[in-house]
Structure formats: structure tokens, C-alpha cells
DRENTORKOL-3810 file (N, C-alpha, C; in nm, 4 decimals):
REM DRENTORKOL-3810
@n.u->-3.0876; n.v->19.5175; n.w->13.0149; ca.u->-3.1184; ca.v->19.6474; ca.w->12.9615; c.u->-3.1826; c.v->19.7304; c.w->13.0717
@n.u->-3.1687; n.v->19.8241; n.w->13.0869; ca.u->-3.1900; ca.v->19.9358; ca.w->13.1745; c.u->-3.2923; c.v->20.0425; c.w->13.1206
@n.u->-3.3783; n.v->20.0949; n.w->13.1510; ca.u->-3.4765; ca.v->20.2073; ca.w->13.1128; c.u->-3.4517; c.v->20.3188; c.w->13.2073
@n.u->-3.4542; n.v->20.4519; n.w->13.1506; ca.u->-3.4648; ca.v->20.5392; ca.w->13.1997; c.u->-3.5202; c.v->20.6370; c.w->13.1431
@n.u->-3.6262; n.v->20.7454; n.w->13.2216; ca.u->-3.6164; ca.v->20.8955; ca.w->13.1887; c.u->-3.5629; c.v->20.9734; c.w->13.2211
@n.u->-3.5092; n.v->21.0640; n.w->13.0693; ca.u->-3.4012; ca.v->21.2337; ca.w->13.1698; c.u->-3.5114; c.v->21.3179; c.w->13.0576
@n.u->-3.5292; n.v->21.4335; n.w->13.1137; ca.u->-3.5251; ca.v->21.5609; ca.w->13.0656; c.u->-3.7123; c.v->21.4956; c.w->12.9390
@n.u->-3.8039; n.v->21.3814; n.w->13.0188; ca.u->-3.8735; ca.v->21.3258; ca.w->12.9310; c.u->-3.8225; c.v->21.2744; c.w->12.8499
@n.u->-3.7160; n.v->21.2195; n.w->12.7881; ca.u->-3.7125; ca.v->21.1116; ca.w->12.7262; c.u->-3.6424; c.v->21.0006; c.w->12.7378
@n.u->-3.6315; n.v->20.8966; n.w->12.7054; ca.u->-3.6256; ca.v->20.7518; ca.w->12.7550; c.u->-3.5150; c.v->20.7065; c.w->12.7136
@n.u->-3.4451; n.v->20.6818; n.w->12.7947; ca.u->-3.2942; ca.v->20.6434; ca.w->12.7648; c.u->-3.2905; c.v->20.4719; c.w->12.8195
@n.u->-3.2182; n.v->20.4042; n.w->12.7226; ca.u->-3.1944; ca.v->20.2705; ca.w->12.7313; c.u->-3.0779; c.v->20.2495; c.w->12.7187
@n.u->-2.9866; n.v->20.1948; n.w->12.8085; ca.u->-2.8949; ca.v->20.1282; ca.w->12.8055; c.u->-2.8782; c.v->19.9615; c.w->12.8368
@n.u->-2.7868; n.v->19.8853; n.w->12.7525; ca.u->-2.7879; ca.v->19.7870; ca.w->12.7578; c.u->-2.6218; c.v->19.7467; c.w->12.8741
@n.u->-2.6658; n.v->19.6495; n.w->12.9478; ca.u->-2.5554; ca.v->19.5781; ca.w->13.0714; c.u->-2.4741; c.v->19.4987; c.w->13.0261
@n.u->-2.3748; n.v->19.5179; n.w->13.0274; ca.u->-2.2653; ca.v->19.3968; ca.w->13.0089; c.u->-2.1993; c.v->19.2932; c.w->13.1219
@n.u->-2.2276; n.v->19.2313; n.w->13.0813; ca.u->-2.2168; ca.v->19.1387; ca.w->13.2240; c.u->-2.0376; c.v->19.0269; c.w->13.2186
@n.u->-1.9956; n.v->18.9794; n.w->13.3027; ca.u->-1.9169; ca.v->18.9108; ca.w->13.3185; c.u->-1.8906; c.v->18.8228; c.w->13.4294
@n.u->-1.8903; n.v->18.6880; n.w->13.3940; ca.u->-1.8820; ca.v->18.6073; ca.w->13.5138; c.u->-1.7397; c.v->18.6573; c.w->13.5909
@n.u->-1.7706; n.v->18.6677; n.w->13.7754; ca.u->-1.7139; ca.v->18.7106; ca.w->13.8364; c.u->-1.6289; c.v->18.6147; c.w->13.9559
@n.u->-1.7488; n.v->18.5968; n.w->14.0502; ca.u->-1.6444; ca.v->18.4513; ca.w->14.1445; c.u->-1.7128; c.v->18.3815; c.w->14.1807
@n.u->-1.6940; n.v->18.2512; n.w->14.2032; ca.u->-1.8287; ca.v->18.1341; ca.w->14.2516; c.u->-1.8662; c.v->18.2053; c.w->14.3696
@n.u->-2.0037; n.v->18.1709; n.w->14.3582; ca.u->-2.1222; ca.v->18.1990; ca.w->14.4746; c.u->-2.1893; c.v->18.0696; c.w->14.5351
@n.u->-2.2451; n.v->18.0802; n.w->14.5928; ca.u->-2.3283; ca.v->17.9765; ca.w->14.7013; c.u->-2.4766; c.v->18.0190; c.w->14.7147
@n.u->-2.5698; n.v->18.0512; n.w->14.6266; ca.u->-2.6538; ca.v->18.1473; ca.w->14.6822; c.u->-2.7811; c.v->18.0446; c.w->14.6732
@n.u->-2.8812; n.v->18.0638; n.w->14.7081; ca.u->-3.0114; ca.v->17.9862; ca.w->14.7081; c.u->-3.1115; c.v->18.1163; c.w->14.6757
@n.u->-3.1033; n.v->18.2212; n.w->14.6571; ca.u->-3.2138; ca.v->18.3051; ca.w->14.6050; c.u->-3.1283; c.v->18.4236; c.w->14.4690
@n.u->-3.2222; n.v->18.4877; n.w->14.4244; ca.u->-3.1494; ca.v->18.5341; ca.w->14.3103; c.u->-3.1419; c.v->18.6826; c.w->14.3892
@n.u->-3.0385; n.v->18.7256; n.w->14.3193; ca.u->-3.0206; ca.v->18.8712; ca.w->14.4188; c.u->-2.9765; c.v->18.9710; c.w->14.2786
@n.u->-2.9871; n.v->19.0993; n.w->14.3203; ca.u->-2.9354; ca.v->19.2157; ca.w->14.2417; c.u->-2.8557; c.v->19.2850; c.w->14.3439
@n.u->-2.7433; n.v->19.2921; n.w->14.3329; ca.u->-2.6713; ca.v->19.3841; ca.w->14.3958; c.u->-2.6097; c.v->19.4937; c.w->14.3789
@n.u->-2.6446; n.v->19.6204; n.w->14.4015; ca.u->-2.6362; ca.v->19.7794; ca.w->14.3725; c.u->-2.5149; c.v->19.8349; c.w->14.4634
@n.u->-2.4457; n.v->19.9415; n.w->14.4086; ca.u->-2.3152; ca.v->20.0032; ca.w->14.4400; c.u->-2.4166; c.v->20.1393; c.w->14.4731
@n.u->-2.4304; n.v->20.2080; n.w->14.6390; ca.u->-2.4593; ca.v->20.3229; ca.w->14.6057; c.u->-2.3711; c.v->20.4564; c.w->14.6256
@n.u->-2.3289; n.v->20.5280; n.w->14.5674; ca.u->-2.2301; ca.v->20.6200; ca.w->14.5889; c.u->-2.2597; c.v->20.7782; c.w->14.6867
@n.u->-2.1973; n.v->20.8278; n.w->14.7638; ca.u->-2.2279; ca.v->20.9368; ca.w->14.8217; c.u->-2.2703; c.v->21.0508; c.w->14.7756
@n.u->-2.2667; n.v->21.0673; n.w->14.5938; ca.u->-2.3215; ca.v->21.1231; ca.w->14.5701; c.u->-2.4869; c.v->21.1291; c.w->14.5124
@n.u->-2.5606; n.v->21.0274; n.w->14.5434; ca.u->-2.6684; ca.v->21.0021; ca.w->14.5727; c.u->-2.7148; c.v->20.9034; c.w->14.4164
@n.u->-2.6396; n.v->20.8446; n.w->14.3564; ca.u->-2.6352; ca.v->20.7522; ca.w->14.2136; c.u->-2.5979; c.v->20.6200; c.w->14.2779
@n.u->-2.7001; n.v->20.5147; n.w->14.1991; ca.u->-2.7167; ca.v->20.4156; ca.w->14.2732; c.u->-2.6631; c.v->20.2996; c.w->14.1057
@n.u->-2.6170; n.v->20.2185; n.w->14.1413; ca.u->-2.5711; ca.v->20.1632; ca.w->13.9839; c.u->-2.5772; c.v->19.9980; c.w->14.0236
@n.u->-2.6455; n.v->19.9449; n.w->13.9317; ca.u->-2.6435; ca.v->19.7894; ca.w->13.9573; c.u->-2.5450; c.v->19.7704; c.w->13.8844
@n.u->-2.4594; n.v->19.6154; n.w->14.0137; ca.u->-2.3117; ca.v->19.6016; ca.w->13.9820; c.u->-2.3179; c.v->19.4283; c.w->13.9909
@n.u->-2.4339; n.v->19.4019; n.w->14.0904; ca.u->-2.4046; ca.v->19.2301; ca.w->14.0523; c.u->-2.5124; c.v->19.1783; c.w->14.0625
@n.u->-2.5831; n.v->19.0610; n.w->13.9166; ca.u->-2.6234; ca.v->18.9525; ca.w->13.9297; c.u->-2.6486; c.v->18.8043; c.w->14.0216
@n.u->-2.7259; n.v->18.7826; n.w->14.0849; ca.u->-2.6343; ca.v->18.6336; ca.w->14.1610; c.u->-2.7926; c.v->18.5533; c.w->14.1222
@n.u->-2.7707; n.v->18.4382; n.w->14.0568; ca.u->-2.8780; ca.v->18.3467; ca.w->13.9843; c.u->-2.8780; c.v->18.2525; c.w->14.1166
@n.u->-3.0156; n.v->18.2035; n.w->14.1698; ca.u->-2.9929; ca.v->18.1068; ca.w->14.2854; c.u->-2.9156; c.v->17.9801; c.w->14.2133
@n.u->-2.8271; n.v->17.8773; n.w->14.2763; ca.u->-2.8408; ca.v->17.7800; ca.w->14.2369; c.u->-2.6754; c.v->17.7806; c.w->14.1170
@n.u->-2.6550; n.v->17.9055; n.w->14.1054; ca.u->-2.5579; ca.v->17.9346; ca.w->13.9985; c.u->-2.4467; c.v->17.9128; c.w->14.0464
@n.u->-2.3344; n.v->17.8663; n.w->13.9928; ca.u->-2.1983; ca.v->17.8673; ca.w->14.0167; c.u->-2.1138; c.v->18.0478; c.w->14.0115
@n.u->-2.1346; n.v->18.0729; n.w->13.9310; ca.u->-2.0708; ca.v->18.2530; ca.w->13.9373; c.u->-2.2395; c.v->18.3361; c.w->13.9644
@n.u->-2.1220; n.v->18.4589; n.w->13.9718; ca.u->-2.2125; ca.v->18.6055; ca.w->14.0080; c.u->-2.1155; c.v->18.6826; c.w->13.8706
@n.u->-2.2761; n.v->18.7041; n.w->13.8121; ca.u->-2.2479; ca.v->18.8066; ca.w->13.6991; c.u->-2.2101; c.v->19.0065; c.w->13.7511
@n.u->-2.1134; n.v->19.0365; n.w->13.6947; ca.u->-2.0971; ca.v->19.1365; ca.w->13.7176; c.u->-2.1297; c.v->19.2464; c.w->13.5814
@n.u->-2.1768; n.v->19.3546; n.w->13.6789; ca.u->-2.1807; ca.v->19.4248; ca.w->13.5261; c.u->-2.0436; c.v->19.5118; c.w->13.5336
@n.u->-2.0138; n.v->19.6029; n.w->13.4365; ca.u->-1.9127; ca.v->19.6238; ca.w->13.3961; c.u->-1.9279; c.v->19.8334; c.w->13.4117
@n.u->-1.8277; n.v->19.8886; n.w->13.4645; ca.u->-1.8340; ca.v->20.0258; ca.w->13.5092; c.u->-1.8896; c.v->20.0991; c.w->13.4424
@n.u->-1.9593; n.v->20.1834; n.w->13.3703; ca.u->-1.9596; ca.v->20.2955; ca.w->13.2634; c.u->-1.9364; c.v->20.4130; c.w->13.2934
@n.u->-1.9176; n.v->20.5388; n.w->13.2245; ca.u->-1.8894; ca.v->20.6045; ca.w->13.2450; c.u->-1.9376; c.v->20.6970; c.w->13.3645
@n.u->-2.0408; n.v->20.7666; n.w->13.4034; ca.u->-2.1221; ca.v->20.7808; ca.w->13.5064; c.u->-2.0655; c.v->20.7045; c.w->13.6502
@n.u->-2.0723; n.v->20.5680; n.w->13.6108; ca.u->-2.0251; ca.v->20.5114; ca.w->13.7776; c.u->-1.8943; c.v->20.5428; c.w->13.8191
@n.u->-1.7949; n.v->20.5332; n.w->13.6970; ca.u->-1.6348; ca.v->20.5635; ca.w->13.7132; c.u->-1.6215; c.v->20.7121; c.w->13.7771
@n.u->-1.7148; n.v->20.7826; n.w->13.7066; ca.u->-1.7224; ca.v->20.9185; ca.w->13.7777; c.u->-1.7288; c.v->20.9405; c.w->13.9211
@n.u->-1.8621; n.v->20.8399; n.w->13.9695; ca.u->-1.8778; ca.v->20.8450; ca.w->14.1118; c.u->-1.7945; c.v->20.7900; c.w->14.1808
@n.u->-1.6946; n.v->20.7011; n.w->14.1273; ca.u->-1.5878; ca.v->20.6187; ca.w->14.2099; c.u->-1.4944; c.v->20.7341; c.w->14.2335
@n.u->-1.4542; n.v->20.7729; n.w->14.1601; ca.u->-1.3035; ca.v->20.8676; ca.w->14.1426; c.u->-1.4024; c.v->21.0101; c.w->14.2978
@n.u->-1.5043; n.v->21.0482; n.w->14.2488; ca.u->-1.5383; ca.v->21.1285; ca.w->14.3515; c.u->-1.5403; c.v->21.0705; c.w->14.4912
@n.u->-1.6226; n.v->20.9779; n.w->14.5048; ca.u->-1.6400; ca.v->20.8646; ca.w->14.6277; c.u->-1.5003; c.v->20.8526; c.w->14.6991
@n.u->-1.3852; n.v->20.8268; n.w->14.5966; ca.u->-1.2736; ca.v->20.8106; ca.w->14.7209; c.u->-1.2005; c.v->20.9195; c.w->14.6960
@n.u->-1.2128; n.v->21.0643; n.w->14.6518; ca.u->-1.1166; ca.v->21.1939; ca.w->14.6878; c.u->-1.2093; c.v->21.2125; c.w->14.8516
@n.u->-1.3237; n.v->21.1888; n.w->14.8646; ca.u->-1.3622; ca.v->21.2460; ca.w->15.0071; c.u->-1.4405; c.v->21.1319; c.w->15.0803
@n.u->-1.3345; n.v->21.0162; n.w->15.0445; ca.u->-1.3251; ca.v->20.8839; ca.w->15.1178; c.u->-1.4736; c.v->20.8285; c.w->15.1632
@n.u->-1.5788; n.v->20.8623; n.w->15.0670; ca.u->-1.6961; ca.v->20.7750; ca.w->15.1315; c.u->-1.6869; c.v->20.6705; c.w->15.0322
@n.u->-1.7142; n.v->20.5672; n.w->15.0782; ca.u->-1.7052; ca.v->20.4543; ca.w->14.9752; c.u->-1.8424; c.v->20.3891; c.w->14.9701
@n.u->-1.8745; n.v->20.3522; n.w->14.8574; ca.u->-2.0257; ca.v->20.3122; ca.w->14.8225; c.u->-2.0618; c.v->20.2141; c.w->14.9348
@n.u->-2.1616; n.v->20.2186; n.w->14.9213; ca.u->-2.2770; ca.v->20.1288; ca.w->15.0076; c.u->-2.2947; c.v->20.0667; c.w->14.9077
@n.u->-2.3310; n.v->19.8720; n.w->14.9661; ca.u->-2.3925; ca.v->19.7374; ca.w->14.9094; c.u->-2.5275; c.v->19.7899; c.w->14.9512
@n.u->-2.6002; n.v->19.7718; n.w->14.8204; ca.u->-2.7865; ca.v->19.7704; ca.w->14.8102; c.u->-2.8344; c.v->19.6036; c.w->14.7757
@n.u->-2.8887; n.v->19.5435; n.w->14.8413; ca.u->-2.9180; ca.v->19.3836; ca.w->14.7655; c.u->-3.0296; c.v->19.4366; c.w->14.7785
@n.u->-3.1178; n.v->19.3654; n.w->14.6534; ca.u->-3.1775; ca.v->19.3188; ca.w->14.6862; c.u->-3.2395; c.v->19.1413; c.w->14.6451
@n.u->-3.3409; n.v->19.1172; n.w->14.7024; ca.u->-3.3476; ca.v->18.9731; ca.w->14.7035; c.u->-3.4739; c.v->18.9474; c.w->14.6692
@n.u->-3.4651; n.v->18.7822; n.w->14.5498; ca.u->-3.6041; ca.v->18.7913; ca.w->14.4779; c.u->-3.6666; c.v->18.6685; c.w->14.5227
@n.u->-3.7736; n.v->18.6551; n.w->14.5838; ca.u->-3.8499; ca.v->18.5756; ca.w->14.5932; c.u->-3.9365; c.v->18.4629; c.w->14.5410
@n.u->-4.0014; n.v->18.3798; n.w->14.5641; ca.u->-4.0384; ca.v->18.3064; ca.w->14.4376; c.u->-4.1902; c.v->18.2344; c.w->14.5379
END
């Protein structure tokens, strides 16, 4: 689930996730899609220790930034980040 404020009030959206492709990972990571137009969207899960990486699933907003992102060919930037323990 996701929290946000617009305009003062609090918007919640919930993530849908889907196992994606085996991983190898030893720390847990969040990995963010950021788009050129300055919207940043978490796109993957990775559990240390896990066999898959959960993906979340496009919504409307990100599809937006994709379709813009490649008419003037910038293509998102990978954001990890990485969780410690």
C-alpha cells in the first residue's frame, strides 16, 4: 500500500504484485522506474534469500509516463534502493 498527499488529502493506493524472474539477491531491495518527466514509481520487490522478484503492475499514471518517456526517447532510470539489517 502506498500513501500519499495531493491537494491535502491522503490518497492510498494499494500494489499489485506478481512474481517476475528468479533472483539471486542477499539483501532486500525496492526498485523504482524514474521517468523524465520527474514521477518516480516503484516497480520491483526483491526479498533477500527469495527465489523471484515481485513486480508491481503499471497503473495508469506510470503508463502515461511510459508512452511520454519513449515519444522523446528518454527512457526511465533504475532507482534501488537497498535495505539493511
Amino acid at each position: 500500500m502506498v500513501a500519499s498527499e495531493s491537494n491535502g488529502q491522503l490518497v492510498m493506493r494499494v500494489l499489485q504484485l506478481r512474481a517476475l524472474a528468479k533472483v539471486d539477491s542477499e539483501t532486500d531491495k525496492a526498485v523504482f522506474n524514474k521517468y523524465g518527466d520527474g514521477r518516480i514509481f516503484l516497480t520491483q520487490i526483491i526479498y533477500s534469500g527469495s527465489a523471484v522478484a515481485n513486480q508491481t503492475i503499471k497503473g495508469k499514471k506510470e503508463r502515461e509516463s511510459v508512452t511520454t518517456s519513449l515519444h522523446s526517447s528518454n527512457y526511465p532510470t533504475k532507482v534501488i534502493i537497498v535495505a539493511t539489517r
